[in-house]
C-alpha positions as CSV (number, residue, x, y, z in Angstrom):
1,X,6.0,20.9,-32.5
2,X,7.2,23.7,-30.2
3,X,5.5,25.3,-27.6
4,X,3.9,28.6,-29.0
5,X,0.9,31.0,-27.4
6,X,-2.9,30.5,-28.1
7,X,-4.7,33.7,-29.3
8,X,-6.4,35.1,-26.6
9,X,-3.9,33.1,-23.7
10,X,-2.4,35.4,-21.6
11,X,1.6,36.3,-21.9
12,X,4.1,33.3,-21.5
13,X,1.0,30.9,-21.1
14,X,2.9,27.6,-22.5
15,X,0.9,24.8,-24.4
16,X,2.2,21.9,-26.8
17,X,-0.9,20.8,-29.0
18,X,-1.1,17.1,-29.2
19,X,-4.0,14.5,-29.7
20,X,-4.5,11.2,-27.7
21,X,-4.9,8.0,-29.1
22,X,-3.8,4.2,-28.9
23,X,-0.6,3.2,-28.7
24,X,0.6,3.4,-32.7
25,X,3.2,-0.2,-32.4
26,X,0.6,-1.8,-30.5
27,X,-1.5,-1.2,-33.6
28,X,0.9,-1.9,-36.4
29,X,1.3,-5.1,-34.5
30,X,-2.0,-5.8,-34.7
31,X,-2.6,-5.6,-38.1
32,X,0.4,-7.4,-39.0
33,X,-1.1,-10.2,-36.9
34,X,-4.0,-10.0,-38.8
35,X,-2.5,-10.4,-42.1
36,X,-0.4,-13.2,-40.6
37,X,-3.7,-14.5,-39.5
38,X,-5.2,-14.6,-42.9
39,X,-2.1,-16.0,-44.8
40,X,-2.0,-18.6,-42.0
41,X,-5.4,-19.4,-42.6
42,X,-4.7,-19.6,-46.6
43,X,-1.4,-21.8,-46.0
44,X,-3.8,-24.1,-44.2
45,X,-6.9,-24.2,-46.8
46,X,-4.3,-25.4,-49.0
47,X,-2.9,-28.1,-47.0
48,X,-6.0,-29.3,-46.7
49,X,-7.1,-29.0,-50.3
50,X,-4.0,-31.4,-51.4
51,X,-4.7,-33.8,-48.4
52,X,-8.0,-34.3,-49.8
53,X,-7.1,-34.2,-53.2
54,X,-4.4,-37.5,-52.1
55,X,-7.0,-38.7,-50.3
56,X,-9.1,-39.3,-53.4
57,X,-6.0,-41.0,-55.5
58,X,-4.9,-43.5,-52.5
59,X,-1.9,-42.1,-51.8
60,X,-0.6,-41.7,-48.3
61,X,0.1,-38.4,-47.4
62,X,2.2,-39.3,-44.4
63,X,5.4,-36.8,-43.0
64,X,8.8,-38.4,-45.2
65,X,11.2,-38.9,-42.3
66,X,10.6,-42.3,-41.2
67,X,9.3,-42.4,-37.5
68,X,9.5,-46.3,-36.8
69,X,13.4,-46.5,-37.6
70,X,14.0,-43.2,-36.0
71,X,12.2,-44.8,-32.4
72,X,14.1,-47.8,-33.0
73,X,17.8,-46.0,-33.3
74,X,16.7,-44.3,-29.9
75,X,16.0,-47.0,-28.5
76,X,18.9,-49.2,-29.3
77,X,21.2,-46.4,-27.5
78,X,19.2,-46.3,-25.0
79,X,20.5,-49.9,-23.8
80,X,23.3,-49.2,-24.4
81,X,23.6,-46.6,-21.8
82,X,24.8,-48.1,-18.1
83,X,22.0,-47.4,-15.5
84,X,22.3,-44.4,-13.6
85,X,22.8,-44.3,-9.8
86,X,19.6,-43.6,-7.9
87,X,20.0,-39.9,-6.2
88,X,19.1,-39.0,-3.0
89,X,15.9,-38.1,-1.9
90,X,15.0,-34.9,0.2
91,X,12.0,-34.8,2.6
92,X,9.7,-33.2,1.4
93,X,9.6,-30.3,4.1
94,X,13.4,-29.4,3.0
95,X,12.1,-29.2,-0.5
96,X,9.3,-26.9,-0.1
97,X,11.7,-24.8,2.2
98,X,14.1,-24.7,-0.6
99,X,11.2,-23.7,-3.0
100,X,10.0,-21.0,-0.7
101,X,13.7,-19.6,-0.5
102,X,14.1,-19.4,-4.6
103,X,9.9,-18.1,-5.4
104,X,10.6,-15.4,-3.2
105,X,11.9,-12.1,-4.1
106,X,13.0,-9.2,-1.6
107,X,12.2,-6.4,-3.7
108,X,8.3,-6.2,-5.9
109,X,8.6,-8.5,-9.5
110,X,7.7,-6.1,-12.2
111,X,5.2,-7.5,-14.5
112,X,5.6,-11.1,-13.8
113,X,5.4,-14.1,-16.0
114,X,5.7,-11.3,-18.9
115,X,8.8,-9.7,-20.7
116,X,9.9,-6.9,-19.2
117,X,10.5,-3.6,-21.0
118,X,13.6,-1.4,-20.5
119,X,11.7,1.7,-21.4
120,X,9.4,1.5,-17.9
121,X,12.2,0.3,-15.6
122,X,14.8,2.1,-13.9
123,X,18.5,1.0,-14.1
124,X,18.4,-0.9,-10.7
125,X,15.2,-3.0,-11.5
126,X,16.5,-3.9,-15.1
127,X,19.3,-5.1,-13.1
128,X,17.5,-7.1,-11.0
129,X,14.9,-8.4,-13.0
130,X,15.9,-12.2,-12.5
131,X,14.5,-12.4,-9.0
132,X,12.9,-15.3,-8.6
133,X,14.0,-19.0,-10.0
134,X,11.0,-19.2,-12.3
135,X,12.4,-22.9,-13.6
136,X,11.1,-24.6,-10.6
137,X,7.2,-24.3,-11.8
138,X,8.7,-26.5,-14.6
139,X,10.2,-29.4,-12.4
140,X,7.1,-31.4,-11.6
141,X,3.5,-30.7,-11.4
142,X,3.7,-30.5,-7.7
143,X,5.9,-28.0,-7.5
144,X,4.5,-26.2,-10.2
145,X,1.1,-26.3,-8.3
146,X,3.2,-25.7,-4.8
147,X,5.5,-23.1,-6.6
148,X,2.7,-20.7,-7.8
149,X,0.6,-20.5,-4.8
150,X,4.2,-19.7,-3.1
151,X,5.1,-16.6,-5.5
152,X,1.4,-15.0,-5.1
153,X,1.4,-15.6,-1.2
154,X,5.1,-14.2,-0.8
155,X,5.8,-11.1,-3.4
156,X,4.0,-8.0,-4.2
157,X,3.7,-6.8,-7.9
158,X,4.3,-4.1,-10.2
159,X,2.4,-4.1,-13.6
160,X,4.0,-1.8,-16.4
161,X,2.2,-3.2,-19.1
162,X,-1.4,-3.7,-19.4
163,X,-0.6,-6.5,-21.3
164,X,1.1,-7.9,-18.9
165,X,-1.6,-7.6,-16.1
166,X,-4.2,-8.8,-18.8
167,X,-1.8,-12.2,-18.7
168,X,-2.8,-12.3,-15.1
169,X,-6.0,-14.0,-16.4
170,X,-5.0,-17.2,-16.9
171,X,-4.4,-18.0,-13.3
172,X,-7.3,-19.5,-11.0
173,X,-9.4,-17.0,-9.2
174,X,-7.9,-18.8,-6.2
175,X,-4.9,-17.4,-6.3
176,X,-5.2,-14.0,-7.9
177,X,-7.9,-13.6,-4.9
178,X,-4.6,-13.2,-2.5
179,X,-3.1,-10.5,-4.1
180,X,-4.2,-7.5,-1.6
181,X,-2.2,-4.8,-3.3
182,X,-0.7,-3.8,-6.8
183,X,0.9,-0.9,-8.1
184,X,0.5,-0.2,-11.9
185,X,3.2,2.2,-13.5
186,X,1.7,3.7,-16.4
187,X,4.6,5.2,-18.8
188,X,3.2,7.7,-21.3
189,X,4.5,7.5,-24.1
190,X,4.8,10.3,-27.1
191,X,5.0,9.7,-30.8
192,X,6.1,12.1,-33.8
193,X,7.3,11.7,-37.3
194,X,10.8,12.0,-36.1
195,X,12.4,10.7,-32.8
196,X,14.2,12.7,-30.7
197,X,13.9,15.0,-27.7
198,X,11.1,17.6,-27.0
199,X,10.5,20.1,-24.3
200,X,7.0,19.7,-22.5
201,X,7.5,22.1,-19.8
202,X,4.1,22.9,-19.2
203,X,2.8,26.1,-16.8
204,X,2.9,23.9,-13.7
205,X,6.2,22.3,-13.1
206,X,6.2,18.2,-13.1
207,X,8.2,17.8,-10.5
208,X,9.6,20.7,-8.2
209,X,13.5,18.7,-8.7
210,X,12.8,19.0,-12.9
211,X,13.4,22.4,-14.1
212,X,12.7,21.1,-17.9
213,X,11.0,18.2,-18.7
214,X,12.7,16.7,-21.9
215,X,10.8,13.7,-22.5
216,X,11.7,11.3,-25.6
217,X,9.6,11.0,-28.8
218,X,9.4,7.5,-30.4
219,X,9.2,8.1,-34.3
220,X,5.6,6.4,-35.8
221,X,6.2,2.6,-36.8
222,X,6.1,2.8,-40.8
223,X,3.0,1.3,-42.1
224,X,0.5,3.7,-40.2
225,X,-1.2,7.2,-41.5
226,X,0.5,9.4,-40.6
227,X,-1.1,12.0,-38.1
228,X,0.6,15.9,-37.9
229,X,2.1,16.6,-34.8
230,X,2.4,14.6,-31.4
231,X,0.3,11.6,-30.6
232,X,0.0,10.6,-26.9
233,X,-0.5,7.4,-25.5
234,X,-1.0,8.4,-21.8
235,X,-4.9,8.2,-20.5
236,X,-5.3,5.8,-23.2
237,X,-2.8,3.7,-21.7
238,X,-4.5,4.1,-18.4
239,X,-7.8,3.1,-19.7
240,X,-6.3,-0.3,-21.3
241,X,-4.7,-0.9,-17.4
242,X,-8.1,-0.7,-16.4
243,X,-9.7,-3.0,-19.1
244,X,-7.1,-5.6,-17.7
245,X,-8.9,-5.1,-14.5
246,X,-12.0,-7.5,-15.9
247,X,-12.1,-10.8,-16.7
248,X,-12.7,-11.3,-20.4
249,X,-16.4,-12.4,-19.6
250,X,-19.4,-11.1,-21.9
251,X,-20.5,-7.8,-21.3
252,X,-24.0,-8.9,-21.1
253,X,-22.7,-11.0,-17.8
254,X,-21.3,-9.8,-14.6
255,X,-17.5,-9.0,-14.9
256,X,-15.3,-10.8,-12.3
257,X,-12.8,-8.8,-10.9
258,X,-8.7,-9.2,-11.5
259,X,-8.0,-9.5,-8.2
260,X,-11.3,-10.0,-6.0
261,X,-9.3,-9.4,-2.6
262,X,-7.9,-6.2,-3.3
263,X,-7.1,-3.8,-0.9
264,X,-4.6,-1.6,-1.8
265,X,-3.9,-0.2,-5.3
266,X,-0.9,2.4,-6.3
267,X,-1.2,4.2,-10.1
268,X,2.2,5.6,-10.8
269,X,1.8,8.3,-13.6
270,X,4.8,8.8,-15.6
271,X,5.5,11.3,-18.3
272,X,1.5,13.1,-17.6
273,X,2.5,16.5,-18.7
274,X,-0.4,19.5,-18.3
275,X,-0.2,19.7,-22.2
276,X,-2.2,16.5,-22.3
277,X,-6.3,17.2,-23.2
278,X,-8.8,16.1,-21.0
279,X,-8.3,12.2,-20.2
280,X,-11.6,11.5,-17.8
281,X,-13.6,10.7,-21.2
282,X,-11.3,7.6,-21.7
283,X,-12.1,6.1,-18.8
284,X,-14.8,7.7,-17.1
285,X,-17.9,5.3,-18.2
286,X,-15.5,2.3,-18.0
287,X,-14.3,3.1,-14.4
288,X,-18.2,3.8,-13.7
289,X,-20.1,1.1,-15.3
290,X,-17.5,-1.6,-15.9
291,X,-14.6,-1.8,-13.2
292,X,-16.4,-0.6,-10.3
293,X,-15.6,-0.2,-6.7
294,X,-12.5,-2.4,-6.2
295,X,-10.2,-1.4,-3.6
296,X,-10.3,0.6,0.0
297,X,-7.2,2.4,-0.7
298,X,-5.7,4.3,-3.7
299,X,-2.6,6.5,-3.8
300,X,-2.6,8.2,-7.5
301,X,1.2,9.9,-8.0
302,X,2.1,11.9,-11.4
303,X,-1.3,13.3,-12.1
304,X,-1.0,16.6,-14.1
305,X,-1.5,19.6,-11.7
306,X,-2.5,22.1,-14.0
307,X,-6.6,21.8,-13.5
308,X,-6.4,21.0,-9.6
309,X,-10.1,21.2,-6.9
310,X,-9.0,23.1,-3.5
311,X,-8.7,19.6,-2.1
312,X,-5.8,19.3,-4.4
313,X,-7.3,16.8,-6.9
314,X,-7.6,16.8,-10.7
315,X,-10.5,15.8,-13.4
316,X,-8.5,12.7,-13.4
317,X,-8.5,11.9,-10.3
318,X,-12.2,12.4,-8.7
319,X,-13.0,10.0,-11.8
320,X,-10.6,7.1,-10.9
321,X,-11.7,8.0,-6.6
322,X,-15.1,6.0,-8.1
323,X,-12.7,2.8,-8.1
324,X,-13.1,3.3,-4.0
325,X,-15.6,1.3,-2.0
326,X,-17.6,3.7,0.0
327,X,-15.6,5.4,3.4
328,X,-12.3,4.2,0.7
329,X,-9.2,6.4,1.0
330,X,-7.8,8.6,-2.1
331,X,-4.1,9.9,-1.8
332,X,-2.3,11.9,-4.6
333,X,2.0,12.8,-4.4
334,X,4.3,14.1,-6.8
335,X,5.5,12.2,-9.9
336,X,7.8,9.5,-8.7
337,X,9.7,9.0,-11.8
338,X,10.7,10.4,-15.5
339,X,11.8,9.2,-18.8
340,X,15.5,9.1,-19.8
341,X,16.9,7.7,-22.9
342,X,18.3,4.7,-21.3
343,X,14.8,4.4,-19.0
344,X,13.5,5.7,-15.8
345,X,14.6,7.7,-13.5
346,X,13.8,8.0,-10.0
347,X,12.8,11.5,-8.4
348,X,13.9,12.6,-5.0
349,X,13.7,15.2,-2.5
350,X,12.0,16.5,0.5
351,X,8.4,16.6,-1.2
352,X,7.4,13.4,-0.1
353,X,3.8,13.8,1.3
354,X,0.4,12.6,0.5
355,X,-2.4,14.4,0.0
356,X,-5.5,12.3,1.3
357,X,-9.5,12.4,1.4
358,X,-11.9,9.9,2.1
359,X,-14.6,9.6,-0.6
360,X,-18.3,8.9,0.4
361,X,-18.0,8.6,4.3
362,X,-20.2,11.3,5.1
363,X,-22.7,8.5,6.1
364,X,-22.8,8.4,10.2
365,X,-23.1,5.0,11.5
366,X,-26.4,3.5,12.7
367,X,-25.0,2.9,16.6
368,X,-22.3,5.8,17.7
369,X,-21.7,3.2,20.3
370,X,-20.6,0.3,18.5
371,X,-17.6,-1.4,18.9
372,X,-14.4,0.2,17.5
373,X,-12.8,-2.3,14.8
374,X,-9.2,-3.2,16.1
375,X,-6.5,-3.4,13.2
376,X,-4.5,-6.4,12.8
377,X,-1.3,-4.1,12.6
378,X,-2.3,-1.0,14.8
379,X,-4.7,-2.3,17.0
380,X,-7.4,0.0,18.1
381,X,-7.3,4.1,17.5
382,X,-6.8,6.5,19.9
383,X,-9.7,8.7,21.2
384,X,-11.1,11.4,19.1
385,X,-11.8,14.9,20.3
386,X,-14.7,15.0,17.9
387,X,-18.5,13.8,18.9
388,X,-19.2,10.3,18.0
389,X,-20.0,9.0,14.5
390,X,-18.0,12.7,12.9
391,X,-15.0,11.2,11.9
392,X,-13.6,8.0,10.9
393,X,-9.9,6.6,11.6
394,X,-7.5,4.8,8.7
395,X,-4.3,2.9,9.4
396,X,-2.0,4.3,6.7
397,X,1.4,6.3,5.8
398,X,1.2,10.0,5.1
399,X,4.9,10.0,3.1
400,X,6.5,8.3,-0.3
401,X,9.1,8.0,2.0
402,X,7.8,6.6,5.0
403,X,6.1,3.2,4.8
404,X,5.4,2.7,8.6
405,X,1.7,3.1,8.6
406,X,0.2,5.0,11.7
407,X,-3.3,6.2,12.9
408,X,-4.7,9.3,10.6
409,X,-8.2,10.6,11.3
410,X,-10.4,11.6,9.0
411,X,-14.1,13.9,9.0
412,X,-16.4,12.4,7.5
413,X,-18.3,15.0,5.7
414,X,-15.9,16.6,4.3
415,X,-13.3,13.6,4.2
416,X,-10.3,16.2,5.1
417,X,-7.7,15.0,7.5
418,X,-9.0,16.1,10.6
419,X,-6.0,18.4,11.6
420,X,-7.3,20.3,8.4
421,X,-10.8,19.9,8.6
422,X,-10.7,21.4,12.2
423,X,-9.7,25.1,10.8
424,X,-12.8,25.2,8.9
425,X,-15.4,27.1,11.1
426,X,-18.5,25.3,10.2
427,X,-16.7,22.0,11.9
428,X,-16.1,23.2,15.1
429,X,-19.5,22.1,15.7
430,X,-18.3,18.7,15.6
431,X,-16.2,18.7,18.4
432,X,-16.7,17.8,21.9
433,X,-17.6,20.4,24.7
């Protein structure tokens, strides 16, 4: 479908009408497991109906190939093979050194312990993908219980899949509880009846280096009904990331959390164009009453800009700031990457800054004297020209570009920067005489 004007839209107002919805393959796939479910389930009735039905006339319903003779020729070559020379043995320190070397990448492992896909990588991570020597967890039980512990304590991770966090569950709570940050790369993705290439250019540019945003349009898997016009799988997708977030526990119970020790957590929004309808109903009651408050730190980059707050936030956004514990930190940046045909590619350029708030730390502390907690990193903050208890210091980075974290304060009413908060004139109150 091509752009076109609403009636009543003012002049050159640009819009693309599409629905939202699940992701179409993942569906197909899942009914095509179902069928292979129920034929599997038939294939097995009727094993069982001829066992039993053997059963009943004495026969033996053993496998054909003979299994005594075939142990028996194994094990007559086995003696006949000369011993082998006994190898020598490292300590056991040089060994774990030598595991800690291979588990341990320099750059983040994109959805680990998962297959990765080309469409949500760039060209330099697909070339890298084989970081880590992954056969070692195979070796022995030891190093497979060594091994594991080593990867979670030593790389950081990037999720592109939901499916591929949801695996995530299958490891102890032990370790996921040491993963302190994560960065989930949500790709939207865009389905027609044909695939090919479609403008989305919306009335606020994606990203000020993208002049026309051509984003590719996967054609519907056969086998589904087929829907009129463009299908997106973007907030959707977002809201199955954040169902991987839970444990698969009954509702009825309390939900453990993913990754209990989290800290820091970076959503990368890919492909969000401002054509897309309103996406805070997907999640909105699952970030609310299900995920919860699970991290001090968010930075949210690729959110549509066309329905923005004067704080510089969308819908979107204030909904996912509930994932914040109270006094947490919300940041939002410019979309980092964008589809190609042959997968991601980076965006670059001089707009680089993060646009930050603090989210429900307008509560002053019960003792303005009380002791000043001293970072691990950046020690203790410098002194604040505001009164005591109005403001609230976070060690953090202000650029994309810029990872050296430094000492940013904050007011806590309004939870503007406090180089920005100070030109409003009901805060000069605040400061000190």
């Amino acid at each position: 479908m091509s752009n076109h004007n609403h009636p009543g839209m003012p002049q050159g107002f640009r819009h693309v009408c599409m629905m939202e919805g699940p992701d179409p393959t993942a569906s197909l796939a899942s009914r095509r497991f179902d069928v292979l479910q129920k034929e599997n389930k038939k294939h097995l009735d009727e094993i069982a109906r001829l066992k039993t039905l053997l059963t009943a006339h004495k026969i033996p319903c053993e496998p054909s190939v003979n299994l005594t003779v075939q142990s028996r020729r194994r094990s007559s070559r086995h003696l006949t093979q000369p011993a082998s020379t006994t190898l020598p043995q490292l300590p056991i320190e040089i060994q774990l050194r030598i595991l800690n070397h291979a588990l341990t990448s320099p750059h983040p492992i994109i959805d680990p312990f998962y297959k990765l896909r080309r469409d949500t990588v760039t060209e330099e991570e697909w070339s890298r993908r084989a970081q880590i020597n992954i056969n070692f967890l195979a070796t022995c039980k030891a190093f497979h219980v060594e091994g594991l512990q080593l990867i979670f304590a030593n790389n950081t991770f990037i999720f592109t899949q939901a499916a591929a966090l949801g695996n995530f569950t299958r490891f102890s709570c032990s370790l996921r509880a040491t993963v302190k940050q994560v960065k989930l790369r949500v790709v939207g993705r865009y389905y027609d009846e044909v695939a090919g290439k479609r403008d989305l250019t919306g009335n606020v540019d994606y990203h000020p280096s993208v002049n026309q945003l051509m984003i590719p349009i996967i054609a519907r898997p056969p086998g589904l009904t087929k829907d009129r016009g463009i299908q997106a799988y973007c907030w959707e997708q977002l809201a199955d990331f954040l169902r991987a977030l839970l444990m698969p526990e009954p509702a009825s119970l309390s939900r453990q959390k993913l990754f209990p020790g989290l800290e820091f957590m970076q959503i990368d929004l890919v492909n969000f164009c401002d054509h897309l309808p309103y996406g805070g109903y997907q999640f909105s009651s699952l970030v609310r009453w299900h995920v919860g408050q699970i991290a001090d730190e968010i930075l949210i980059t690729g959110a549509p800009m066309d329905d923005v707050n004067e704080e510089g936030f969308s819908n979107e956004e204030r909904v996912l700031h509930q994932l914040l514990r109270d006094g947490g930190l919300a940041g939002t940046a410019v979309p980092l990457f964008v589809s190609i045909s042959s997968g991601l590619k980076p965006l670059k350029g001089p707009w680089n800054g993060i646009a930050q708030i603090v989210v429900r730390a307008d509560q002053e502390p019960a003792s303005k004297s009380a002791k000043t907690v001293i970072h691990p990193e950046g020690g203790e903050p410098p002194k604040s020209t505001f009164k005591p208890g109005k403001t609230v210091w976070k060690w953090t980075t202000d650029s994309l570009t810029n990872p050296n974290k430094r000492w940013i304060e904050f007011h806590r009413e309004s939870g503007l920067p406090a180089d920005e908060a100070i030109f409003d004139s009901d805060l000069w109150s605040d400061l000190e005489d």
